[in-house]
Structure formats: structure tokens, C-alpha cells
C-alpha positions as CSV (number, residue, x, y, z in Angstrom):
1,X,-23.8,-25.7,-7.8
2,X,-23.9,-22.2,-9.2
3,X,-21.0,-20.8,-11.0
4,X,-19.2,-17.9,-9.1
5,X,-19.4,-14.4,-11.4
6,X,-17.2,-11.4,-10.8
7,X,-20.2,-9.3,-9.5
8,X,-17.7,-6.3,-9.0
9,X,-13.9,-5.0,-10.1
10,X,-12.2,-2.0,-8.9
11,X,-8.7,-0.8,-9.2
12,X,-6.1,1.7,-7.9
13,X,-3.1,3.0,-8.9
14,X,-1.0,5.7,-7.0
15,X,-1.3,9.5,-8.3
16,X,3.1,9.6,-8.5
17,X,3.8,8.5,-12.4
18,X,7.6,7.5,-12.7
19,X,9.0,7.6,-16.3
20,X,11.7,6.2,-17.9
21,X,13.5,9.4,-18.2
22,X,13.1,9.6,-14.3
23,X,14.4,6.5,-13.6
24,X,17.8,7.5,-16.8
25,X,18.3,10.0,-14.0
26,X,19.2,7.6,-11.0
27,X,20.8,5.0,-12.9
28,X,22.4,4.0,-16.2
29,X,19.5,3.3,-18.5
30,X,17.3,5.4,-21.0
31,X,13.8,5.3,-22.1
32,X,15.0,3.8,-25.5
33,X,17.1,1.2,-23.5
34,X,13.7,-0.3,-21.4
35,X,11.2,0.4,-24.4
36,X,12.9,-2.2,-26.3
37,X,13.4,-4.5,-23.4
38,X,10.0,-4.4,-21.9
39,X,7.6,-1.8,-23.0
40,X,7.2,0.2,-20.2
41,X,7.2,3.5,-20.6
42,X,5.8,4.4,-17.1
43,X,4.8,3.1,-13.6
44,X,3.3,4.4,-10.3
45,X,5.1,4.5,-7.1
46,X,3.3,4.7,-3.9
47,X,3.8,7.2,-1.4
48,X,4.0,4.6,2.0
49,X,3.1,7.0,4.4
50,X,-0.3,6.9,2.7
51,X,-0.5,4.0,0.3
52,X,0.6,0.8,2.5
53,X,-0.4,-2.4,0.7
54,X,-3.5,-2.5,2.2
55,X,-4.5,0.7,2.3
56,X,-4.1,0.7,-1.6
57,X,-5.9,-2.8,-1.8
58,X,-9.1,-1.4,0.4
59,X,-8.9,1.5,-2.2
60,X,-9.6,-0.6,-5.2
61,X,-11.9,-3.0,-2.8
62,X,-14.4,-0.1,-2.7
63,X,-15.2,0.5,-5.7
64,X,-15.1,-3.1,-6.6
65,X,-17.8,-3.2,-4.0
66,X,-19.7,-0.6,-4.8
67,X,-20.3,-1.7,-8.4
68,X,-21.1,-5.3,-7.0
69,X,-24.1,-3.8,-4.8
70,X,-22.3,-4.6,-1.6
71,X,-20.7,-3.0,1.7
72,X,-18.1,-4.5,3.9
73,X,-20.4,-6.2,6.1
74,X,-22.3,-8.2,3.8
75,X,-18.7,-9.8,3.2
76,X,-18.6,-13.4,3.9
77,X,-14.3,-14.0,3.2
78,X,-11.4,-12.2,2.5
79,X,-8.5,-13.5,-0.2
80,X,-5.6,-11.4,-0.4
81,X,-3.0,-11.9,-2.9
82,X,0.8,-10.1,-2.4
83,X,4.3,-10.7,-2.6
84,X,4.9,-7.1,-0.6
85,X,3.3,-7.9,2.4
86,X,2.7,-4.7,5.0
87,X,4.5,-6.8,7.4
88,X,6.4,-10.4,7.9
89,X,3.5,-11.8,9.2
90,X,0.5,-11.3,10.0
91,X,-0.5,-11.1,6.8
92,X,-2.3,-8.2,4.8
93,X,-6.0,-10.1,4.6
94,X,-6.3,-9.1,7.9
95,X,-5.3,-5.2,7.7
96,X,-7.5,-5.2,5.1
97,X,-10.5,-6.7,7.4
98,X,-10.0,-3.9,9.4
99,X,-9.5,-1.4,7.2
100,X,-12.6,-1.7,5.4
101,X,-14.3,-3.0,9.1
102,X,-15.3,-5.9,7.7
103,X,-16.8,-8.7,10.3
104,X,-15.1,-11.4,12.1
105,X,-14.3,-12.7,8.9
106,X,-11.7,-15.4,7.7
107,X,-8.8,-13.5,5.6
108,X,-6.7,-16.2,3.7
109,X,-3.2,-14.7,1.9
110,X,-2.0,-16.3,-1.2
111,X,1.5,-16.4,-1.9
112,X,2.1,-17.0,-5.5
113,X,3.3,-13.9,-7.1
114,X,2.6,-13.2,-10.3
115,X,-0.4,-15.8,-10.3
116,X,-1.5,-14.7,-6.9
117,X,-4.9,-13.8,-8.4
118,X,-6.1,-15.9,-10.3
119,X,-4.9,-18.5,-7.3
120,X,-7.1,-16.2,-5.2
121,X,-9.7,-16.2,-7.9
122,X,-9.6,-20.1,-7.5
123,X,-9.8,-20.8,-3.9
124,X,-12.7,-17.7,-3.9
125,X,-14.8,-19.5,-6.9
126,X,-14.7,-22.9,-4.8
127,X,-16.8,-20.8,-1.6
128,X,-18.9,-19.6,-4.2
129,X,-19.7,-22.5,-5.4
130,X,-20.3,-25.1,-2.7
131,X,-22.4,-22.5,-1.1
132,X,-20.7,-21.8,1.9
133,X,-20.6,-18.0,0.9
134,X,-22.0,-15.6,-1.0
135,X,-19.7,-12.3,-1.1
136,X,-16.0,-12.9,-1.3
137,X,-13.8,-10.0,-1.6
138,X,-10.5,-10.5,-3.4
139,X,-7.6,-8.6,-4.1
140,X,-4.1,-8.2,-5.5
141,X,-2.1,-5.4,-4.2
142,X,2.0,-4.6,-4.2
143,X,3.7,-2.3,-3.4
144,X,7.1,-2.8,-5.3
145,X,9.1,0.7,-5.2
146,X,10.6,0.3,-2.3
147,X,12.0,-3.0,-2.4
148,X,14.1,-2.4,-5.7
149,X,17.7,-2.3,-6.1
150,X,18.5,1.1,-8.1
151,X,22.0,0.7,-8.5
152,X,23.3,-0.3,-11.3
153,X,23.5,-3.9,-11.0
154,X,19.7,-3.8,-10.4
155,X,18.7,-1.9,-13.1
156,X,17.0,-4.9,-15.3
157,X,15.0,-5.3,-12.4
158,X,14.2,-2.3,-11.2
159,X,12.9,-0.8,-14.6
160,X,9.8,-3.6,-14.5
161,X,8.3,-2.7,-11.3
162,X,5.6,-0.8,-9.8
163,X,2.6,-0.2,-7.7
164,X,-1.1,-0.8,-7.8
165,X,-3.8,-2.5,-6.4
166,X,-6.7,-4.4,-8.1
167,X,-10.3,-6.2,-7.0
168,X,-13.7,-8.4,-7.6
169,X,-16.1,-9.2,-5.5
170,X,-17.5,-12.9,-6.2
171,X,-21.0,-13.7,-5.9
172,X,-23.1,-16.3,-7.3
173,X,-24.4,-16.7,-10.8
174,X,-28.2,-16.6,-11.4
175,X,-28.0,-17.0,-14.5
176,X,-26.9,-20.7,-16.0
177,X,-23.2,-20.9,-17.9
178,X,-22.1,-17.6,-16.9
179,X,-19.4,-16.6,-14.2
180,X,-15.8,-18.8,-13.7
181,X,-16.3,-21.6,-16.0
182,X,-13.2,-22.9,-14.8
183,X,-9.4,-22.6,-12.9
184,X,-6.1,-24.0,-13.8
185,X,-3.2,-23.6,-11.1
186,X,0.3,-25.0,-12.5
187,X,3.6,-25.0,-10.2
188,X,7.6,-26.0,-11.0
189,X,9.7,-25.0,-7.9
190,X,12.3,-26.4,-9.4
191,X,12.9,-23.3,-10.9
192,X,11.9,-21.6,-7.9
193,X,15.5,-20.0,-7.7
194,X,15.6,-18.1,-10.8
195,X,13.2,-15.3,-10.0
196,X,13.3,-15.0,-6.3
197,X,13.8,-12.4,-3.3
198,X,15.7,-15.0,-0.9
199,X,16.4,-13.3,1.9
200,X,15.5,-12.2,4.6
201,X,14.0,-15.4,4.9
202,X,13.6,-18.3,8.0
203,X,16.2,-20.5,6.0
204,X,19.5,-19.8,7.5
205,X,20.7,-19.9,11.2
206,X,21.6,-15.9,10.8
207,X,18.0,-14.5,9.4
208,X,19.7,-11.1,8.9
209,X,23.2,-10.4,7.2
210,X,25.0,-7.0,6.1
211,X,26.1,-9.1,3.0
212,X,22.5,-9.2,2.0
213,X,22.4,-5.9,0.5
214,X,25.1,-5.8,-0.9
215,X,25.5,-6.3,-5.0
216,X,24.1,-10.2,-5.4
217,X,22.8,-10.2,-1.9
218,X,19.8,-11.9,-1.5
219,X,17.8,-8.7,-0.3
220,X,16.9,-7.5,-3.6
221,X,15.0,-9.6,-6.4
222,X,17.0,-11.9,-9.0
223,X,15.8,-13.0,-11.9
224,X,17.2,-15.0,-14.4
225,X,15.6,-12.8,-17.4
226,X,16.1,-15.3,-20.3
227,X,15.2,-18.0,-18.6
228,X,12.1,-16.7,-17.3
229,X,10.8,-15.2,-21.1
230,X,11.4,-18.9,-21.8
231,X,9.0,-20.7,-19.9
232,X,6.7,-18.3,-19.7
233,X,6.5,-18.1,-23.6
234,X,5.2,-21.9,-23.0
235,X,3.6,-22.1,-20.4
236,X,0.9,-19.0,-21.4
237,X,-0.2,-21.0,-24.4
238,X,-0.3,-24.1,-22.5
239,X,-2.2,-22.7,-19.4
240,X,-5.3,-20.6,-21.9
241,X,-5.0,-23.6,-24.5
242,X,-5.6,-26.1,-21.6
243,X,-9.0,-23.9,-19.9
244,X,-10.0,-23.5,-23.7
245,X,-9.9,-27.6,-24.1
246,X,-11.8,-27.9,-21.0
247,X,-14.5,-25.9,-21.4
248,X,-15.0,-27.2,-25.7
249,X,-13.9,-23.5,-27.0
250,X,-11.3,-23.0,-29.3
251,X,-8.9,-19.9,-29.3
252,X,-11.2,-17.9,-32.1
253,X,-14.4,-17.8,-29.5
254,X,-12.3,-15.9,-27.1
255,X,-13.5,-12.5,-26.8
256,X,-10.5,-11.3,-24.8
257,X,-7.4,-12.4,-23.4
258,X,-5.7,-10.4,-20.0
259,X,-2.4,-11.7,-19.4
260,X,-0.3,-11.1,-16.5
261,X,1.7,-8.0,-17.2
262,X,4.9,-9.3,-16.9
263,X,7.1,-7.9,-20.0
264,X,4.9,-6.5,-23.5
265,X,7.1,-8.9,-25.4
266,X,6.1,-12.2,-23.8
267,X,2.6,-10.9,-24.5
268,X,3.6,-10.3,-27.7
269,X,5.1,-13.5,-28.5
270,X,1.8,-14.9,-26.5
271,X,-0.6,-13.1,-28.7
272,X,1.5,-14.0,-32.0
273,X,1.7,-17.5,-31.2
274,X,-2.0,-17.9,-30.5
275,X,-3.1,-16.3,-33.3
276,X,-4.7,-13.6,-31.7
277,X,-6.1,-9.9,-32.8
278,X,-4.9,-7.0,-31.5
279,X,-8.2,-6.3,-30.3
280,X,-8.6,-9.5,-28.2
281,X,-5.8,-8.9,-26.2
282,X,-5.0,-6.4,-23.4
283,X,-2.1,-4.9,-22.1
284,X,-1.3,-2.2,-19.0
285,X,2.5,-2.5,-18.7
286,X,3.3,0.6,-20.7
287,X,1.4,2.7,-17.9
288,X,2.3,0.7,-15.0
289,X,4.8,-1.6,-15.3
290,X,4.9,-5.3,-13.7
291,X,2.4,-5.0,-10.8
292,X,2.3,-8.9,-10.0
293,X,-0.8,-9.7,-8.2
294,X,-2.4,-6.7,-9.2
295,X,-1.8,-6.3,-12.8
296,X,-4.7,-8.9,-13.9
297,X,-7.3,-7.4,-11.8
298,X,-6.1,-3.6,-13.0
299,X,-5.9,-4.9,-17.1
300,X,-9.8,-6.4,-16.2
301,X,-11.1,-3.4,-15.0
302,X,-9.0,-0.9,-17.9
303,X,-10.8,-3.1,-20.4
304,X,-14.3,-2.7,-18.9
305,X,-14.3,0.5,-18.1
306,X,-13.1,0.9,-22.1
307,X,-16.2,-1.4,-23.3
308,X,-13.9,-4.4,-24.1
309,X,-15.2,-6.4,-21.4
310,X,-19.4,-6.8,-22.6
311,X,-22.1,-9.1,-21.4
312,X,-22.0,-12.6,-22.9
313,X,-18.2,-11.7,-23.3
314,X,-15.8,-15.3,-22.7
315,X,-12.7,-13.9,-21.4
316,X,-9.7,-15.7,-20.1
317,X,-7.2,-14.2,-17.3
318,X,-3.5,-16.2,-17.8
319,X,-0.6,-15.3,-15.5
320,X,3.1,-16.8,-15.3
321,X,5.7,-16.1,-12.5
322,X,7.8,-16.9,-9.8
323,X,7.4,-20.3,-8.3
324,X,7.5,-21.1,-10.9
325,X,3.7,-20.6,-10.9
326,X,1.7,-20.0,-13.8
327,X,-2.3,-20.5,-13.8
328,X,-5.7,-19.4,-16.4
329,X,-9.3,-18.8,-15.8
330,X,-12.3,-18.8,-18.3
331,X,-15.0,-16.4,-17.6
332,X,-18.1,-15.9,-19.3
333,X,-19.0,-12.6,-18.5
């Protein structure tokens, strides 16, 4: 079996830039305040009239196309990874089928946040692999903006948060030992509670509730912020130390490291605890805030469009996030 290589990447990230100081305006917070916090300094909002989900993930699928020496026909499957799906259901894979005009292709949706891509990046590697396809398209879009509570009592959330859309193409390897060495997906839903958007949901006899969006309604995301820095301060290390382990490398023959951009000081932490340069790591969230499913595929293409991503390269994407879910891949470039 050949290994599956990311033949092409492309990204996109809405032209409206939302600062701090913007945001100090609509609620109580400062750019001080979330610097210290997070990191962030800015993030992109979509306009929706324009940039639905899709829209924004066929955006970054073209170029991601275009570097990979392909067209939309010539697409064999479709993984799309979101939390902020265009509609309930169906899901966005298939929008994005026919926004591109794609064939009568399969379009699978992944729903697992923060990890969504490198679940997608999993489940496309495996086609690759066994030979049952040779150009899959995946992306990682969201659209968070307008889901956010921006009242007070939803300001630690709502200061994260924005808007982008990444992609890769997958195509087989022809040359031996490079591409996806290998995939590590990781789930706790025991925790599944304590970073969650619960409603409206098919769980209760009365989908839809004015209660919901109210203050601690279940409309708007929760997240238990402590709690979450914890585990994911131990499950990063775990996830890249455990796709190091199988593959014989240690953490010195990584050429670069792209975390999910979830906070700057669990990379931090991350970074610190591995033992890592500053120069083998990479970090977006200071533009563009916590873009879940896209904020992998967006850092990957920042870094190889800034020369940090070269031939013979071993990289390793690790995310961490609701679910819990948290999940790695090593690439050799």
C-alpha cells in the first residue's frame, strides 16, 4: 500500500479583522484582559451572506486543488470537517459537492470539533491507501461569529472564536516513506459536558426552548475553561509522543509541530513541556483566534507558504477538543 501525501493545501480567511479593542467595545473586556488569557489579538468574522460554511470551505478547496494539479472532477471523495454546519442536516460535504460541481461523489461529515481534521485526515489517508481512491478533498471550515454569546456572561467564550476555512487534497505517494506515516484518534465523552453547545439538540421532548438563550441556556457554548487547559496540557504530549513512538522518532527529529489553535498558552505549556524550539512550533491564534476544524489546515498552509514546511520535512499535526476528542498525525513531507 502506498502512503497517502498531502498533494495540496489551501486556506481562507474572511477579509473583516475583529480586534480586541472591537470586541472592549460590545462587552466588558480589553485587549490586555484576552492577551493574557489567550493570545489573541485578532480574528476574522465572516460576512454570511457571502461566506456560508461552505462557501468559505470551497474557497480554500481551490486553491488546495490547484497546487495539487487537480479540478473538481478528478475528485474521487469528499471529507468535511465542522461543528458550524450550514444547516441541521444535510450536512456541508454535500454543499460543498455542489459548489465546487464535483461528481456524484460520496461527501462523509466528521463531527469531532477541534480534532475534526486530522479525524478527516484519517478516514481520507485509509482511501488513499487501500486504493479505492486517488483524489480526496478534505476540509475544515467554521464559521463561529454568529453563534457566540456577546453578553457579558459569554465573554470568555466569545473572545476565542473565529472564522476560516482550511484544505488538502490527498493523493498517493510515489515515492517510498513519505506522506501520513500514521493517525492517532483519542475520545473521553465523559467529559463530553464541559465544552459543549447542548441545545438545540434531539435530546429532549421540547427541541426548542425560550430558556435556551437565556444566560446558562444551552444555546450558546460552555466550557469549563480550567478543566479543559487541563487535559489538554496532557493529552497534546501524549497524542505527538505516542505517533513519535510509533513511527521510532524521537521529539528532536521533528521538524515542526502544528497544534490545534485552541489557546497560545496551552501551546505554550505544550511546546515547554516537549522541549521544543521556537522555531519548530507554529502558532495562528494571535491572527485568527480558535478556528476548530480549520485552524490545523490554515497553521499548515501559513508555515508553507513561510518556507517552514520543506521537502523531507517530518511534521506532526496534534489537536485537543470537545468530545473530549484529541488526535496526531506524522507526516513526512
Amino acid at each position: 500500500m502506498k502512503n497517502a501525501k498531502l498533494a495540496g493545501i489551501g486556506y481562507y480567511v474572511p477579509e473583516n479583522i475583529v480586534t480586541n479593542d472591537d470586541l472592549s467595545k460590545i462587552m466588558n473586556t480589553s485587549d490586555e484582559w484576552i492577551v493574557e488569557r489567550t493570545g489573541i489579538k485578532e480574528r476574522r468574522y465572516a460576512n454570511v451572506e457571502e461566506d456560508k460554511n461552505y462557501v468559505m470551505g470551497a474557497k480554500a478547496a481551490r486553491k488546495a486543488m490547484k497546487m495539487a494539479g487537480t479540478n473538481p472532477e478528478e475528485i474521487d471523495l469528499i471529507v468535511y470537517a465542522t461543528l458550524s454546519a450550514d444547516y441541521v442536516f444535510p450536512g456541508s460535504g454535500v454543499l460543498l459537492q455542489k459548489e465546487l460541481g464535483c461528481k456524484h461523489i460520496g461527501a462523509i461529515d466528521v463531527r469531532a470539533q477541534c480534532s475534526g481534521f486530522v479525524y478527516g485526515l484519517s478516514i481520507a489517508e485509509q482511501y488513499i491507501k487501500t486504493g479505492m481512491y486517488k483524489n480526496v478533498l478534505l476540509v475544515g471550515s467554521e464559521i463561529h461569529s454568529i453563534g457566540l454569546d456577546y453578553t457579558d456572561n459569554g465573554r470568555h467564550i466569545a473572545i476565542i472564536f473565529g472564522d476560516g476555512a482550511g484544505a488538502a487534497v490527498l493523493q498517493p505517494s510515489e515515492e517510498k516513506g513519505k506522506g501520513v506515516l500514521s493517525t492517532h484518534l483519542h475520545s473521553e465523552g465523559e467529559h463530553a459536558e464541559q465544552l459543549a453547545v447542548i441545545d438545540p439538540g434531539f435530546h429532549k421532548k421540547e427541541r426548542f426552548h425560550p430558556d435556551m438563550i437565556k444566560p446558562g441556556g444551552g444555546f450558546y457554548p460552555v466550557m469549563n475553561g480550567q478543566f479543559v487547559f487541563k487535559n489538554a496540557v496532557t493529552r497534546f504530549p501524549e497524542v505527538i509522543q505516542e505517533a513519535l513512538d510509533k513511527n521510532g522518532y524521537a521529539v528532536s527529529d521533528l521538524d515542526l509541530l502544528i497544534p490545534h489553535q485552541a489557546n497560545l498558552r496551552i501551546s505554550q505549556f505544550v511546546q515547554k513541556k516537549m522541549g521544543l524550539p521556537d522555531e519548530k512550533i507554529h502558532n495562528t491564534i494571535m491572527k485568527y483566534g480558535n478556528t476548530t476544524a480549520a485552524s490545523i489546515p490554515i497553521g499548515l498552509c501559513e508555515a508553507y507558504e513561510a518556507g517552514k514546511v520543506k521537502d523531507g520535512d517530518l511534521v506532526c499535526l496534534a489537536a485537543f477538543g470537545s468530545g473530549f476528542t484529541w488526535a496526531s498525525a506524522l507526516i513526512r513531507w
